[in-house]
N, C-alpha and C positions, 0 to 999 in steps of 0.2 A: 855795357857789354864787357867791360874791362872787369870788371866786378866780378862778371859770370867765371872767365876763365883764369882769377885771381890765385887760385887752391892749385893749378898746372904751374906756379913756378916751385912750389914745393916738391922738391924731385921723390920723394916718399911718394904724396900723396900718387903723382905722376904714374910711376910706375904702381902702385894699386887701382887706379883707374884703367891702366893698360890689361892687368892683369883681368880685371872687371868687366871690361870690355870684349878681350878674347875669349874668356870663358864664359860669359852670357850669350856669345854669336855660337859659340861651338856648342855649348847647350843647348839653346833652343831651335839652331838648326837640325840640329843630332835628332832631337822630338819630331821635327816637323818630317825629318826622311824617315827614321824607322815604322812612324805612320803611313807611311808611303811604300815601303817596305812590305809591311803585312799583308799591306790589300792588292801589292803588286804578288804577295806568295796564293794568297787568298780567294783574292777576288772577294772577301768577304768583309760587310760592316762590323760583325763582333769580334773579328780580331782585331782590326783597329783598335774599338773596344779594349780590348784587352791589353795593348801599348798602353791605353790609357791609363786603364789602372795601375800598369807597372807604375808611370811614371805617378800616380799619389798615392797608391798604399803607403810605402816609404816613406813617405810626410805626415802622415796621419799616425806610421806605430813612432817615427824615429826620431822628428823631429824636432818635439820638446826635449826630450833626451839626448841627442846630438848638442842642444844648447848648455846644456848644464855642461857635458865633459868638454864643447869646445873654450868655455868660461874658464876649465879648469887647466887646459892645456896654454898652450902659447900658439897665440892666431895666425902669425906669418908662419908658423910650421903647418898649422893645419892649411891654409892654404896652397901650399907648396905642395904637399903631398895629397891633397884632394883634384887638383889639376895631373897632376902624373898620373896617379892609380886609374883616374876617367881618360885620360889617353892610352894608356895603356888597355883597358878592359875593350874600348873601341877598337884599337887594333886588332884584336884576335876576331872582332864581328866579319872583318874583311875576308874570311878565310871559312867565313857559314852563312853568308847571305840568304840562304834561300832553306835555311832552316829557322823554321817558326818559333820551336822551343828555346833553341838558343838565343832567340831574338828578343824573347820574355825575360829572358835568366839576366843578360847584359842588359836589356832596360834596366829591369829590378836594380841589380848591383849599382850601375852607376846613381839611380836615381837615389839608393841609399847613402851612396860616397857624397853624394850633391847636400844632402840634409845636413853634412857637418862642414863644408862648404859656406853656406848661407849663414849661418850666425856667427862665422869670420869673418864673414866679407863688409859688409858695414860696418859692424860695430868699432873695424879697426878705426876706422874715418877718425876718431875723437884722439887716440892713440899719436896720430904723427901730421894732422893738422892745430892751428892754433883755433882760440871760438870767436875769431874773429872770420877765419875761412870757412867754419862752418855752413854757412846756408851758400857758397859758391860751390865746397864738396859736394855736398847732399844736390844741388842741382846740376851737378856735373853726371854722377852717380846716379839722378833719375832718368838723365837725357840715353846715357847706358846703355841702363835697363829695357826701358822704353822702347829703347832704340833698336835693343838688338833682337824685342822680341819681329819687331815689326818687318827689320831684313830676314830674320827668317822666313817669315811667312811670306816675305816678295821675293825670297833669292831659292829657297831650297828647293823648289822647283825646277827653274831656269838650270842652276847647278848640275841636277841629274840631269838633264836634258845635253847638257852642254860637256859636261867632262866624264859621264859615267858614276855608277854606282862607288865603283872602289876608288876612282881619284878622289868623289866627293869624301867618304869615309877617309881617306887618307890625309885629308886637308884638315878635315877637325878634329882630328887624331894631332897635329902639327899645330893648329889652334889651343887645343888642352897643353902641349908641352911650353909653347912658346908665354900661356899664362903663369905656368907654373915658374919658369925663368926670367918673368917678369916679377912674379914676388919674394925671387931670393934677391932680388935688389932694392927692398923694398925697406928700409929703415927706421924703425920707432925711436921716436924721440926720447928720453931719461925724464920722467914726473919726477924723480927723486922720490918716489912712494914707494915702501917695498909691502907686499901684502904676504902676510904669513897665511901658508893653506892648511888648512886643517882635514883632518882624515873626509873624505868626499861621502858624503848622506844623499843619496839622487833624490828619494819622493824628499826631503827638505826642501833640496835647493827645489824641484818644481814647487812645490807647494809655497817656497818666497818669493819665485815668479809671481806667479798668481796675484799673490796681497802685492805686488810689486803696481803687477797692471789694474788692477781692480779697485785699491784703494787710492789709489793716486788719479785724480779724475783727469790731468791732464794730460797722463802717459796713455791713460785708460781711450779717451777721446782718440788721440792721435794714432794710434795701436787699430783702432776699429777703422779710422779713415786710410791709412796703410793697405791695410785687409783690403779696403772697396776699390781700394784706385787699382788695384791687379786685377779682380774679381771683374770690374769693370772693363778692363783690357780684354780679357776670359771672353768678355760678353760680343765683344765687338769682332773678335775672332771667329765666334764660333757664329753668328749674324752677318757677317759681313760677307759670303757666298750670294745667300738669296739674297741679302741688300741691293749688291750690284744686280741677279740677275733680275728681281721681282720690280724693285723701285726707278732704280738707274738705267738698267735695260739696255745693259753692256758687260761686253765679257769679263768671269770672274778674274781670267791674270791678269785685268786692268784694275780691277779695284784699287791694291797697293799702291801705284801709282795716282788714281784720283782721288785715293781717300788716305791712306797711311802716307804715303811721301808728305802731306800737308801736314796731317797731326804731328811730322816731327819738327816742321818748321815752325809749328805753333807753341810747342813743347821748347825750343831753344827761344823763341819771344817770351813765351811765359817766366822762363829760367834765370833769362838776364832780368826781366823787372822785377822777380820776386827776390833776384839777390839785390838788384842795386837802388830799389824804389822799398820795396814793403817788408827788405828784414828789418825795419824797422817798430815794424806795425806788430798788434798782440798776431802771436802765430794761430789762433782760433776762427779768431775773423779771416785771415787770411785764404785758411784750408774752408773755410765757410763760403765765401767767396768763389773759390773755386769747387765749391762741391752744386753750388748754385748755377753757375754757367757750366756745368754738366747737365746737370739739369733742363736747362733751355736746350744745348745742343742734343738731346740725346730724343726730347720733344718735337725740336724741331726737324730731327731726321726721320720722327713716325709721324709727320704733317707734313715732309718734304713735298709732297706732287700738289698738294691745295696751296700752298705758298707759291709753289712756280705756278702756275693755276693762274693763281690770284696776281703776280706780278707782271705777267705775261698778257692776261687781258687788262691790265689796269693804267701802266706802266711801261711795259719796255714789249709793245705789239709787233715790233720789226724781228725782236730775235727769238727767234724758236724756244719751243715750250722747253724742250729737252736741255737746249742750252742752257737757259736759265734754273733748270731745276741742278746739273752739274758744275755751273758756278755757284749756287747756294749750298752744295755737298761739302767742295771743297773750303769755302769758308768755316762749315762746320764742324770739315775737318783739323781748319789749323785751330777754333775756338776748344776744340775738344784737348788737342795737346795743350793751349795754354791751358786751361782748366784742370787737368791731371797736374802739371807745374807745381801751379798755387795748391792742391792738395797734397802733392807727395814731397813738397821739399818741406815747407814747416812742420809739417808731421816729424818728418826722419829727423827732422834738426831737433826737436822738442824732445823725442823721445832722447835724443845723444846727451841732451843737456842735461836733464832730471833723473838721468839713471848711472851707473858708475859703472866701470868696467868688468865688475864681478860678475856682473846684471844684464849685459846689453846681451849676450852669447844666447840666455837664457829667452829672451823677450823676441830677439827677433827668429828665436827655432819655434818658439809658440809661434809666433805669425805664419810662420810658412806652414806650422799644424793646421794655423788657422785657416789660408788661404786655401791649402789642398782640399780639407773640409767642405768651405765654401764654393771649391770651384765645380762641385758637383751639380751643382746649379746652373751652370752656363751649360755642363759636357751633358746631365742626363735630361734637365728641365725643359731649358731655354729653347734648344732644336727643337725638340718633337711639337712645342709649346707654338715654335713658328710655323710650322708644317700644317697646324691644326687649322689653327687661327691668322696665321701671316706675320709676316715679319713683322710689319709698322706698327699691329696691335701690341704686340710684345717690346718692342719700342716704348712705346705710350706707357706701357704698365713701368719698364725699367726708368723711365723718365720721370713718373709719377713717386715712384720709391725714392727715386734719388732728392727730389724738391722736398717730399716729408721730412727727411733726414735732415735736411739743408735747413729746413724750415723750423725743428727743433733743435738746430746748433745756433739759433741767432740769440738766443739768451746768455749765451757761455761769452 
């Protein structure tokens, strides 16, 4: 465990973790009320819809290009002024709440400010840790991530409920400043490298993205596993309503509680062994391993009721069926955090390692291309897909995908 939290004595890293932290809670809180927002102006599913789209268009036209100019800038500025400009634009939402267009326009804008954002934010990790703290940052940095999509999803509800519309707006409005003043304290260390820039060619630099991640089969791997372990978060998000109500057969603002609070316990188990036991180990096997026990838990959550079923008459006859189907949930849930773990820290650390500072701005704006791309599959598929057919069927298939994968990474 000492391992895990090794990269928090480096007062750099420290405060970019802070900064990481407050503006992933203020972001994906910020998503989860303006969705909340629309349908509170609304009453209507296609405006939600339509927050949606604000928040990936943006990723889809900006954020390979976001990666090339933030490559060419200086990272701790761009993050400094990416956290202000998104408190700022949220501030003025406070004073149009209940205007729809202006609610599209300020999605829009920030989710654009966000795409240059994102290829600062990691890449600096290599900048002002040593590569020996590497896979403590990167597991610090996913616990995050991870972390702060999942208090969204359990807090921005309660939030509105509890302090109002504008206090809430005003809190992450004070969240984006206080990241932003978290990374003017943020310190790179001297490589003694000076790198001469030369006049900026944009389709170039995308186009040596590309042969960056394509020809390089180990960037190329870790880049696609990156991609799924979000996509996969995506899925569980947008599944996790009917889950609780369909399978669980308890109310949806408990899920967070019986399902997400475990995944993050599991996700900080995962974190400390993958730093202090298996950065040892090839990082392939590692994210293979855990793209595996994705696998089994994502299977076993679309077979949950025949497993209580089956242990309940087999086995444990004293305690009700239900109970035993939601202590198998939450087991599943902290298997699923460690499992995310062992995928997303050797990825991120692999790609830090193989690629150079020129390069990383560019690689991880394509991911977030990539991701917005792919998460159209959870927001237009996935739902309707459950609705038709049932959540557990749909389970079954994303637990089926995820084992092929798993299944053709065990050569590598």
């Amino acid at each position: 465990m000492t391992r895990l939290f090794s990269a928090l004595r480096n007062r750099a890293f420290l405060f970019l973790w802070l900064a990481e932290l407050l503006s992933q809670v203020a972001m994906n809180m910020m998503n989860f009320v303006l969705i909340l927002f629309a349908f509170h102006i609304t009453s209507s599913n296609t405006a939600v819809s339509g927050i949606v789209l604000a928040f990936t268009i943006p990723a889809l036209l900006f954020g390979i290009l976001a990666g090339v100019y933030v490559d060419w800038w200086d990272k701790r500025t761009v993050l400094i002024a990416t956290n202000v400009l998104r408190g700022i634009i949220l501030f003025f939402l406070i004073f149009f709440q209940s205007n729809l267009v202006v609610l599209y326009v300020i999605t829009f804008l920030i989710s654009i400010i966000t795409q240059f954002f994102i290829p600062a934010e990691t890449p600096m990790i290599p900048l002002i840790v040593s590569e020996s703290e590497l896979f403590s940052a990167n597991a610090l940095f996913s616990m995050a991530w991870f972390g702060s999509v999942f208090i969204a999803y359990g807090l921005s509800g309660p939030m509105l409920l509890l302090f109002g519309r504008t206090n809430a707006l005003s809190a992450l409005v004070i969240c984006f400043f206080l990241a932003g003043a978290a990374a003017i304290l943020i310190k790179v260390r001297d490589t003694g490298k000076t790198v001469k820039k030369e006049r900026l060619h944009i389709w170039k630099e995308i186009i040596n993205a590309f042969t960056v991640i394509f020809k390089n089969t180990d960037v190329a791997h870790a880049f696609l596993l990156l991609a799924l372990t979000q996509v996969l978060t995506l899925i569980v998000s947008v599944l996790g309503p009917g889950f609780a109500k369909d399978v669980l057969r308890i109310p949806i603002d408990a899920f967070p509680l019986v399902f997400i609070t475990p995944a993050i316990v599991g996700m900080v188990i995962g974190s400390a062994l993958v730093t202090s036991v298996f950065y040892r180990f090839n990082r392939h096997k590692s994210s293979t391993l855990g793209l595996m026990l994705a696998a089994v838990t994502v299977l076993t959550m679309a077979f949950g009721r025949e497993i209580a079923w089956y242990l309940h008459h087999t086995m444990l006859h004293g305690t009700p069926e239900k109970t035993v189907l939601l202590t198998l949930m939450i087991g599943v849930a902290v298997l699923l955090g460690f499992a995310n773990s062992f995928m997303f820290v050797p990825s991120n650390t692999l790609v830090q390692e193989q690629t150079s500072d020129e390069l990383r701005g560019k690689i991880y704006g394509t991911l977030s291309s990539v991701v917005a791309l792919l998460s159209f599959l959870p927001v237009i598929v996935v739902g309707p897909l459950a609705d038709i057919f049932g959540v557990e069927r749909v389970l079954m298939g994303v637990g089926v995908g995820i084992a092929a994968i798993g299944i053709a990474r065990l050569k590598l």
